[in-house]
Biopython code that builds the backbone (N, CA, C, O; Angstrom):
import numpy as np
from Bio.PDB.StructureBuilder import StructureBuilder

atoms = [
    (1, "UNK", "N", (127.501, 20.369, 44.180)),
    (1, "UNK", "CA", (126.368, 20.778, 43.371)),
    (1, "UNK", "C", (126.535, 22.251, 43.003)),
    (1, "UNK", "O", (126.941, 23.131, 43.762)),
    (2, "UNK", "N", (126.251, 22.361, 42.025)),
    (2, "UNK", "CA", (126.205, 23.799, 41.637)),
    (2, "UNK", "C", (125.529, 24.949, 41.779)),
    (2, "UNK", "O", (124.753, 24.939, 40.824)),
    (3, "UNK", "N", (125.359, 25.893, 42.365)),
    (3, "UNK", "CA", (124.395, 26.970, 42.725)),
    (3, "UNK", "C", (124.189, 27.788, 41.594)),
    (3, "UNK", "O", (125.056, 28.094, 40.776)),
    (4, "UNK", "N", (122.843, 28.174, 41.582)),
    (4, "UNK", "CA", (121.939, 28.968, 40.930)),
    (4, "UNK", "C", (121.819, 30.365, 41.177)),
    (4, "UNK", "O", (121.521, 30.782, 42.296)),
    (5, "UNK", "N", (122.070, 31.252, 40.031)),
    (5, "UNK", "CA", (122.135, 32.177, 40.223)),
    (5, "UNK", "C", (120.993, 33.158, 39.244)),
    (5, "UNK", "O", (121.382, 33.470, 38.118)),
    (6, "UNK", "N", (119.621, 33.617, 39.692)),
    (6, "UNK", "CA", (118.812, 34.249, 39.257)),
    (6, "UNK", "C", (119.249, 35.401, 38.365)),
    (6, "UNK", "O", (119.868, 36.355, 38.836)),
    (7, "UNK", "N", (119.044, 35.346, 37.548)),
    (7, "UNK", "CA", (119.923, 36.396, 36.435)),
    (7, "UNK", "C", (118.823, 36.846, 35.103)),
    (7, "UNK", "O", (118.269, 35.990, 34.415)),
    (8, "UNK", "N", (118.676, 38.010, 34.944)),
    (8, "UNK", "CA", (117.747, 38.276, 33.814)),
    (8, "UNK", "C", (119.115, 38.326, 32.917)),
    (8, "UNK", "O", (120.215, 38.746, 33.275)),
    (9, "UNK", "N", (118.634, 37.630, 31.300)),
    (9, "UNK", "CA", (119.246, 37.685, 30.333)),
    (9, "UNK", "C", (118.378, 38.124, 29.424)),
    (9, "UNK", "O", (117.274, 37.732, 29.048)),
    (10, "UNK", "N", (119.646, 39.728, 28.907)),
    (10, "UNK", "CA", (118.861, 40.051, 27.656)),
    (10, "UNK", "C", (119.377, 39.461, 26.468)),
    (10, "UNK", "O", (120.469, 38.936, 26.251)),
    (11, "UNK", "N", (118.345, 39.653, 25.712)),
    (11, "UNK", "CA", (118.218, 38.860, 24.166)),
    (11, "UNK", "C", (118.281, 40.345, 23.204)),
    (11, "UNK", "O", (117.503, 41.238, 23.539)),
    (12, "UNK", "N", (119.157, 40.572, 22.090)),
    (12, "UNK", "CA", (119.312, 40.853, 21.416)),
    (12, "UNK", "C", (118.060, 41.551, 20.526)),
    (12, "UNK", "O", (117.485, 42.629, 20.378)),
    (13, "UNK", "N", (118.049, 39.956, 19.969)),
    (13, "UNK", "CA", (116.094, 39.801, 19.265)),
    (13, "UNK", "C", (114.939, 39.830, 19.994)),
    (13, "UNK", "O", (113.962, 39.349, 19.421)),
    (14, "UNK", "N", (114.749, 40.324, 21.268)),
    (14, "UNK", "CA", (113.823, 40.319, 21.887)),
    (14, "UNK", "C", (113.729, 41.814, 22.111)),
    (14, "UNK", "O", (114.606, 42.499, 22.638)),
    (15, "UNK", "N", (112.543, 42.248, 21.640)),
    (15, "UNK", "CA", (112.299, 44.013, 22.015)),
    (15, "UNK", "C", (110.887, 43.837, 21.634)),
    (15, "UNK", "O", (110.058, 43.661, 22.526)),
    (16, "UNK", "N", (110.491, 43.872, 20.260)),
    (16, "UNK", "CA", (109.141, 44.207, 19.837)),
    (16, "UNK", "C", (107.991, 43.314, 20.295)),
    (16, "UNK", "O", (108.106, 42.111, 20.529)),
    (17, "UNK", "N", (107.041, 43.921, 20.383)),
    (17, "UNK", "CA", (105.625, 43.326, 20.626)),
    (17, "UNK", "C", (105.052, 42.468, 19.139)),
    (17, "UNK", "O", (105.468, 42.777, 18.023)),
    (18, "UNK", "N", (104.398, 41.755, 19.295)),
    (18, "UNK", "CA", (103.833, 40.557, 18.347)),
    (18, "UNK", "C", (102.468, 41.213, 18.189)),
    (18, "UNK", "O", (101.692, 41.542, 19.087)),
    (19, "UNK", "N", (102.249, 41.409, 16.159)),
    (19, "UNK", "CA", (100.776, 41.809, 16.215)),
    (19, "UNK", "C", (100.521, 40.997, 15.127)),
    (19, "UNK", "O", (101.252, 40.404, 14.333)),
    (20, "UNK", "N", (98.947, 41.131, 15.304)),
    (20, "UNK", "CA", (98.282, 40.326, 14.074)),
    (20, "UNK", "C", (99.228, 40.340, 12.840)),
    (20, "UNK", "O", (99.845, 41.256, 12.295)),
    (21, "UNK", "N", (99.093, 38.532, 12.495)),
    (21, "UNK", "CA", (100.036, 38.330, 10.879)),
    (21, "UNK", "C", (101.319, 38.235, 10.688)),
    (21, "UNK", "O", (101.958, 38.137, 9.640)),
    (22, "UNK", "N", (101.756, 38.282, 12.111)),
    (22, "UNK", "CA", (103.450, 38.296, 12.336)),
    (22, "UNK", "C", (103.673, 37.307, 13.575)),
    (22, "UNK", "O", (104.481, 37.479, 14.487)),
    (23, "UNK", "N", (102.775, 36.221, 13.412)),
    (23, "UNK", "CA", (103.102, 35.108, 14.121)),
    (23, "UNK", "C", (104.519, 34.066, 13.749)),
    (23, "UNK", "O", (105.206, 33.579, 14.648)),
    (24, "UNK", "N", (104.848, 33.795, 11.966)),
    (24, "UNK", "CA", (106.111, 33.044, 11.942)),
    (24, "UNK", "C", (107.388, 34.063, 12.166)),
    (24, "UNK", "O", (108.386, 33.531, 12.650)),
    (25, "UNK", "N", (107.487, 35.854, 11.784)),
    (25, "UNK", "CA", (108.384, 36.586, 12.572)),
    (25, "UNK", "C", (108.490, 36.001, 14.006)),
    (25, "UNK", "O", (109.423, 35.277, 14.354)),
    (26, "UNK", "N", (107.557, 36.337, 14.736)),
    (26, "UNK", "CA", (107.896, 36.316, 16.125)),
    (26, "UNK", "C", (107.956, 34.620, 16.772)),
    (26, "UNK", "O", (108.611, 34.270, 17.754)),
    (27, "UNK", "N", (107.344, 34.004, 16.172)),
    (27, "UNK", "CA", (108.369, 32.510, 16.838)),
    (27, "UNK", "C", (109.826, 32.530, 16.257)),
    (27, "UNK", "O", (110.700, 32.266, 17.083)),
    (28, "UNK", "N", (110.289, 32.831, 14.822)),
    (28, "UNK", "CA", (111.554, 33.345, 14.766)),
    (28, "UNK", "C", (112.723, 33.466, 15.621)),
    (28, "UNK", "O", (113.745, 32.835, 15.889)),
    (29, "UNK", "N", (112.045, 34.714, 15.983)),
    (29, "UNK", "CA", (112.191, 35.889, 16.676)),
    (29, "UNK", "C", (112.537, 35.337, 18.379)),
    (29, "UNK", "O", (113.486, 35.699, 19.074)),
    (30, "UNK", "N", (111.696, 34.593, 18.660)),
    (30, "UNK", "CA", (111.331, 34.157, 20.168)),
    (30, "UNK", "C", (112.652, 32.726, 19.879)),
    (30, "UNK", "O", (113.731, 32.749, 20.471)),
    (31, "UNK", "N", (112.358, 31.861, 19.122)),
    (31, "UNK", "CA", (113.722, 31.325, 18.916)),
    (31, "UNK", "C", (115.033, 30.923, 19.265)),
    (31, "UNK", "O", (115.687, 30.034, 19.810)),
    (32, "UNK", "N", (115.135, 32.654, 18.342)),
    (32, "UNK", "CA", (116.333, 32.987, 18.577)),
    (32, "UNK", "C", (117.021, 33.567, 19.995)),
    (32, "UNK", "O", (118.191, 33.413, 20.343)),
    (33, "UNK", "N", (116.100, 34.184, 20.615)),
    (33, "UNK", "CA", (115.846, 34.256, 22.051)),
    (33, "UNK", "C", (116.509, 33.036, 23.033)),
    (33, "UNK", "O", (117.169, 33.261, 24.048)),
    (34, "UNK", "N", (116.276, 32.086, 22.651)),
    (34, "UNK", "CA", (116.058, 31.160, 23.182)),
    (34, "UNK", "C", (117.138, 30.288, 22.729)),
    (34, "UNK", "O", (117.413, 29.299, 23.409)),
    (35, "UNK", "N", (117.764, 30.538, 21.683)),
    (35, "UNK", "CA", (119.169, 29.611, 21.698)),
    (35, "UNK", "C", (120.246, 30.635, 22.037)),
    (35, "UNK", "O", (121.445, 30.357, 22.021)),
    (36, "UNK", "N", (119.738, 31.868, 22.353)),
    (36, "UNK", "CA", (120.908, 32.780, 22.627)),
    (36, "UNK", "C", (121.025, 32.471, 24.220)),
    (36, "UNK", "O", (122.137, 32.347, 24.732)),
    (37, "UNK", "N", (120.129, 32.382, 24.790)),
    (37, "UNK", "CA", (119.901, 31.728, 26.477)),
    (37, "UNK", "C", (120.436, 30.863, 26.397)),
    (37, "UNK", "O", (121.613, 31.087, 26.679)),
    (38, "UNK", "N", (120.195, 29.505, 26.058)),
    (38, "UNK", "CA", (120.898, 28.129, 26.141)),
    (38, "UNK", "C", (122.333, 28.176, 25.674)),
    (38, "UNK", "O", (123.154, 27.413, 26.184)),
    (39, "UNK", "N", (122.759, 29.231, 24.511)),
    (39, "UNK", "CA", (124.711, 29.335, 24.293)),
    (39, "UNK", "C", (124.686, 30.047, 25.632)),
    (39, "UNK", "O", (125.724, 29.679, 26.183)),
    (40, "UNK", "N", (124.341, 30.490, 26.064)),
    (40, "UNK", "CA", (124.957, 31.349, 27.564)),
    (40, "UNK", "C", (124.689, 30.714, 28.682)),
    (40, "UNK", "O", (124.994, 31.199, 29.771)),
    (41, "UNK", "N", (124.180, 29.732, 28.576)),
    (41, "UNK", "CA", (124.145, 28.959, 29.733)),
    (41, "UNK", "C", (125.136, 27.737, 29.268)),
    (41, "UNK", "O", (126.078, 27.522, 30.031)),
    (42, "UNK", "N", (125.056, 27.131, 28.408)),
    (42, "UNK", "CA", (125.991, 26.120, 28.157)),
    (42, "UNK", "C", (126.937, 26.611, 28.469)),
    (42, "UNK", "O", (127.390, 26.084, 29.485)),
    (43, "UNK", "N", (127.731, 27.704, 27.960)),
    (43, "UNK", "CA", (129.307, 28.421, 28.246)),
    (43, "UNK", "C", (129.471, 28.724, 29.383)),
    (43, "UNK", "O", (130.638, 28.673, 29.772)),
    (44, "UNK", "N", (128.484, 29.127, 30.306)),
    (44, "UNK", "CA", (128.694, 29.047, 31.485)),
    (44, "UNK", "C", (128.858, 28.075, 32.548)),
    (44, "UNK", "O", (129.622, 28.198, 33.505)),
    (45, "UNK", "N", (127.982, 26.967, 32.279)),
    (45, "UNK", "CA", (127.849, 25.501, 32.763)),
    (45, "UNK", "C", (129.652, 24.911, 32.329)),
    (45, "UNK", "O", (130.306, 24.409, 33.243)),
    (46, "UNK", "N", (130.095, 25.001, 31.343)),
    (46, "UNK", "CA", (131.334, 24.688, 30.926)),
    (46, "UNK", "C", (132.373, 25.337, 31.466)),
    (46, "UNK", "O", (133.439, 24.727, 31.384)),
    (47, "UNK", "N", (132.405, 26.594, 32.098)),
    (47, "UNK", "CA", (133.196, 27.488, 32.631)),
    (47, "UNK", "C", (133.296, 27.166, 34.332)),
    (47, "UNK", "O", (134.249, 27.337, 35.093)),
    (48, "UNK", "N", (132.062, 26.689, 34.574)),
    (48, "UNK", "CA", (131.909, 26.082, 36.010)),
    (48, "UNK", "C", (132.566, 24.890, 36.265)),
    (48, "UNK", "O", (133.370, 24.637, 37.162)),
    (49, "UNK", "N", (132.088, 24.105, 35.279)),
    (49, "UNK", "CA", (132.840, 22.731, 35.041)),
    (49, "UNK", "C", (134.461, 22.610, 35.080)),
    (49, "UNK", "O", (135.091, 21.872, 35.838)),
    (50, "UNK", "N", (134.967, 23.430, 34.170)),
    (50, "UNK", "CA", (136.095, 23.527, 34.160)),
    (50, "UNK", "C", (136.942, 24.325, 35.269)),
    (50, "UNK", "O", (138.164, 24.187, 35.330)),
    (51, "UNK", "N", (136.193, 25.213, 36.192)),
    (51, "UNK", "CA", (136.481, 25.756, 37.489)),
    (51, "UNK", "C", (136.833, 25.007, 38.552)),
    (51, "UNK", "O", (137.614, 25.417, 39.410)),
    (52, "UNK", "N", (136.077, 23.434, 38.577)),
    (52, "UNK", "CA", (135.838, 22.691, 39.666)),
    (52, "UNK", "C", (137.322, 21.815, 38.901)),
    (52, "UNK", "O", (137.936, 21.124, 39.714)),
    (53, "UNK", "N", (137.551, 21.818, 38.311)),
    (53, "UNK", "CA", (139.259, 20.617, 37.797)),
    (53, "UNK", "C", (138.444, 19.731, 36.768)),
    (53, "UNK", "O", (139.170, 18.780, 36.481)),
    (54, "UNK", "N", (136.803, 19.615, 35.850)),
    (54, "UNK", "CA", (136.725, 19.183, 35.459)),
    (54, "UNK", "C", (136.058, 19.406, 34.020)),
    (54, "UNK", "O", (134.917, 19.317, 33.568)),
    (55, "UNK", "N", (137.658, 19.827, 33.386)),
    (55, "UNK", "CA", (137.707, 20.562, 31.815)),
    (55, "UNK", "C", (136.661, 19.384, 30.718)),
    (55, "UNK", "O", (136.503, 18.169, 30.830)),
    (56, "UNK", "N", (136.222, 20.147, 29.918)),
    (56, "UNK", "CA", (135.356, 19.233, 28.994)),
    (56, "UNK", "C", (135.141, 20.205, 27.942)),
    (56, "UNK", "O", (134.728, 21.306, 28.305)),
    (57, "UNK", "N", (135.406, 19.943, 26.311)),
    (57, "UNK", "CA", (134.432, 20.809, 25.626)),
    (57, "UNK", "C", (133.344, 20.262, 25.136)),
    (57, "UNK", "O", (132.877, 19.124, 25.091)),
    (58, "UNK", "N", (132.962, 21.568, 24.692)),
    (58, "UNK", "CA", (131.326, 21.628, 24.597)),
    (58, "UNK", "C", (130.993, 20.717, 23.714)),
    (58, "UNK", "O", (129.768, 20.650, 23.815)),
    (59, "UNK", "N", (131.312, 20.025, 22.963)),
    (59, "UNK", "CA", (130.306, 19.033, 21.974)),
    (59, "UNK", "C", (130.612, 17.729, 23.135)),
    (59, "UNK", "O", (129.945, 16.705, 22.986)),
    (60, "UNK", "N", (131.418, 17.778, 24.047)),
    (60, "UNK", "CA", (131.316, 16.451, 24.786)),
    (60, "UNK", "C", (130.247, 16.956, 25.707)),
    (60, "UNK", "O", (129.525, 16.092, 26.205)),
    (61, "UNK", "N", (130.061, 17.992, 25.966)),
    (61, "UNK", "CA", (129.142, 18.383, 27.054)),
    (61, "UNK", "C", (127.500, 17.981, 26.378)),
    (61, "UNK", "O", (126.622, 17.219, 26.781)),
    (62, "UNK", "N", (127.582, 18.766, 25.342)),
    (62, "UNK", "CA", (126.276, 18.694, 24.195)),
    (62, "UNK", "C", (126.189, 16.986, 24.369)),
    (62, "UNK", "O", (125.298, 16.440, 25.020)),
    (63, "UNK", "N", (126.981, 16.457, 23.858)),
    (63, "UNK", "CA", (126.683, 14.891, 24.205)),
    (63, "UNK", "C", (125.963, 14.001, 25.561)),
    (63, "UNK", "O", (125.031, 13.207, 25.683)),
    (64, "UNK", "N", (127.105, 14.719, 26.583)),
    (64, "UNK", "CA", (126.339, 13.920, 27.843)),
    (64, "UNK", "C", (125.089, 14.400, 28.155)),
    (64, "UNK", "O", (124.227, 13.897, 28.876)),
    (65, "UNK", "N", (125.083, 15.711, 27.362)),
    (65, "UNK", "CA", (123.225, 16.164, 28.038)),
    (65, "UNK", "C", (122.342, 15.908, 27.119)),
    (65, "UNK", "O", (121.160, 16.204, 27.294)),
    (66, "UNK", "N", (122.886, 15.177, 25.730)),
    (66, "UNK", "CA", (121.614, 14.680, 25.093)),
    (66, "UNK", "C", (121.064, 16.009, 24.074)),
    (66, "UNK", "O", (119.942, 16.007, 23.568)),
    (67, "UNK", "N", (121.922, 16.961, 23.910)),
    (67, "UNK", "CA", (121.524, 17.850, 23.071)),
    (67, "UNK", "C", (122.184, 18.013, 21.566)),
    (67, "UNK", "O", (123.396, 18.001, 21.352)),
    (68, "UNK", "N", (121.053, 18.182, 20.464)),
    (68, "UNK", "CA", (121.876, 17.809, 19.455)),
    (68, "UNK", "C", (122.463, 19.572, 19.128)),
    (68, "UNK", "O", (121.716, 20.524, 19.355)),
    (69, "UNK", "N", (123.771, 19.737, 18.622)),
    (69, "UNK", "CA", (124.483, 20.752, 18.290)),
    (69, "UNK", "C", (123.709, 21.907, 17.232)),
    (69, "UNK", "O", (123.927, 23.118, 17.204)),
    (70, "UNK", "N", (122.847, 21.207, 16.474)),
    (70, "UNK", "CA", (122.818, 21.781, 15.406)),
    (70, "UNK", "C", (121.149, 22.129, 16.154)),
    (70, "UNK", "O", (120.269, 22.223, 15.298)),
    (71, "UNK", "N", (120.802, 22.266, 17.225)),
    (71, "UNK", "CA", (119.405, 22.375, 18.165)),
    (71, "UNK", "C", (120.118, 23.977, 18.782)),
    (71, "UNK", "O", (119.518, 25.046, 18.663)),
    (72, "UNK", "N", (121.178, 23.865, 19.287)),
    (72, "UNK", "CA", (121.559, 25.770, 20.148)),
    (72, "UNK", "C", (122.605, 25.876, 19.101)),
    (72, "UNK", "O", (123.662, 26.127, 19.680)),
    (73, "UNK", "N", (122.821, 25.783, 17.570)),
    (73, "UNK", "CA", (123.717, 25.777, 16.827)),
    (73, "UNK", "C", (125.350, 25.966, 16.995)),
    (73, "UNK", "O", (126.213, 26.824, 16.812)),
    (74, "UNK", "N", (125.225, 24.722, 17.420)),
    (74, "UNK", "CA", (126.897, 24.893, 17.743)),
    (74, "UNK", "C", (127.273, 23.714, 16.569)),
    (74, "UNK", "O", (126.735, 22.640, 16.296)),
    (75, "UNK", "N", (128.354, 24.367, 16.055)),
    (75, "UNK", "CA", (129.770, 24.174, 15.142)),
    (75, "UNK", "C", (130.732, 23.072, 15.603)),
    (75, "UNK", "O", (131.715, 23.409, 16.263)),
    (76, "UNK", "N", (130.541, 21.887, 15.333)),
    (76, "UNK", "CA", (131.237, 20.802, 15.966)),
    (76, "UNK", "C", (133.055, 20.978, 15.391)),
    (76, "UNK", "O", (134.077, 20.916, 16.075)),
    (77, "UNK", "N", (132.894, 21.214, 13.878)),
    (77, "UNK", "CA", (134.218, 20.795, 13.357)),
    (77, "UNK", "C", (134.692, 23.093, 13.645)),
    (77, "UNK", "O", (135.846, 23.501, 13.778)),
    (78, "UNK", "N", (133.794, 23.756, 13.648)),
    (78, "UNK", "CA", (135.002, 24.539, 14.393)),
    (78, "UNK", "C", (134.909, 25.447, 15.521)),
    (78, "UNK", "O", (135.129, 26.646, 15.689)),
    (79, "UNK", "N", (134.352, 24.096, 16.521)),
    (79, "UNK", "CA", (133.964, 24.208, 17.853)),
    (79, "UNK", "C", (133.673, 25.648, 18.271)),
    (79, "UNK", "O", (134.510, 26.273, 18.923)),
    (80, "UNK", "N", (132.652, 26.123, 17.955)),
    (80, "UNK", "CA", (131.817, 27.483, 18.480)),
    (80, "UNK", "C", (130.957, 27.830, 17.949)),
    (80, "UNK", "O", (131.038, 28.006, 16.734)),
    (81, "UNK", "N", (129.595, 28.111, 18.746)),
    (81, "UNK", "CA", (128.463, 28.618, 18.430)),
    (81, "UNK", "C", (128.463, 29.594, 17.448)),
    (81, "UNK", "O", (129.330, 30.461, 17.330)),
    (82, "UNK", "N", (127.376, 29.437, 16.663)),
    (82, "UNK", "CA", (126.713, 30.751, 15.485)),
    (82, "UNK", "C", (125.803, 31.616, 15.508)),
    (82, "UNK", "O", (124.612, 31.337, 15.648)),
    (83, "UNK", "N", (126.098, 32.354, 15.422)),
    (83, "UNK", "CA", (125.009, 33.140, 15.699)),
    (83, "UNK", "C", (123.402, 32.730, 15.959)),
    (83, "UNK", "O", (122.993, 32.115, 14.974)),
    (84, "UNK", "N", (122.505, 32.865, 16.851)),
    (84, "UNK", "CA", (121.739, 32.128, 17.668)),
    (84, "UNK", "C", (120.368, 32.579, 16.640)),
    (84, "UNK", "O", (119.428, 31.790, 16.534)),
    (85, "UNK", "N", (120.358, 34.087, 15.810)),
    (85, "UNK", "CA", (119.197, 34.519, 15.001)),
    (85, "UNK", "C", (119.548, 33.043, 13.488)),
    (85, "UNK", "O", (118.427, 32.741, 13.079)),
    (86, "UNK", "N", (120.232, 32.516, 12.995)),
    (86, "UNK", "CA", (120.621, 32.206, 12.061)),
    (86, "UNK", "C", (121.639, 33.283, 10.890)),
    (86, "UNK", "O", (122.324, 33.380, 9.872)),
    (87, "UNK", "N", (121.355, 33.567, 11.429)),
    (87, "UNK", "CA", (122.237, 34.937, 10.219)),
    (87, "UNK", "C", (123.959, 34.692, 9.855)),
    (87, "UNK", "O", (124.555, 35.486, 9.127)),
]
sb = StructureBuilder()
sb.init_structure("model")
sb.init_model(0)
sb.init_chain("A")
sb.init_seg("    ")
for serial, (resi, resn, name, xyz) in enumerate(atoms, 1):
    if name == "N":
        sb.init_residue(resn, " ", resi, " ")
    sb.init_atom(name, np.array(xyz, "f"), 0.0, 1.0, " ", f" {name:<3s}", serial, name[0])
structure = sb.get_structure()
């Protein structure tokens, strides 16, 4: 089983405070946050995987966990994540 390791991850797009009228910015914003977490955990989960003797890439991984690619934007035909803001 794999151990857990408590880790603050910073986000890029994460700094500013949310004010009135800038609610679709900041889900955006929060987002992007948030698929930048999940590419860094996937790559890491895959790096573990492949540590233990059991190599896999990531769209087979994305598969067995039921996640669709184009959800933490990953690039099937040229296998690697995009930038997590959309940009």
């Amino acid at each position: 089983m794999l151990s857990y390791v408590k880790r603050r991850t910073n986000c890029r797009n994460c700094g500013s405070s949310t004010t009135t009228g800038r609610i679709l910015p900041e889900l955006a914003r929060l987002t992007g946050c948030w698929r930048e977490a999940a590419q860094q955990a996937l790559a890491e989960l895959q790096q573990r995987l492949e540590a233990r003797g059991q190599p896999t890439d990531m769209a087979q991984l994305l598969r067995h966990l039921g996640i669709d690619p184009h959800l933490v934007r990953y690039d099937t035909e040229g296998q690697e994540f995009l930038p997590p803001n959309g940009t």
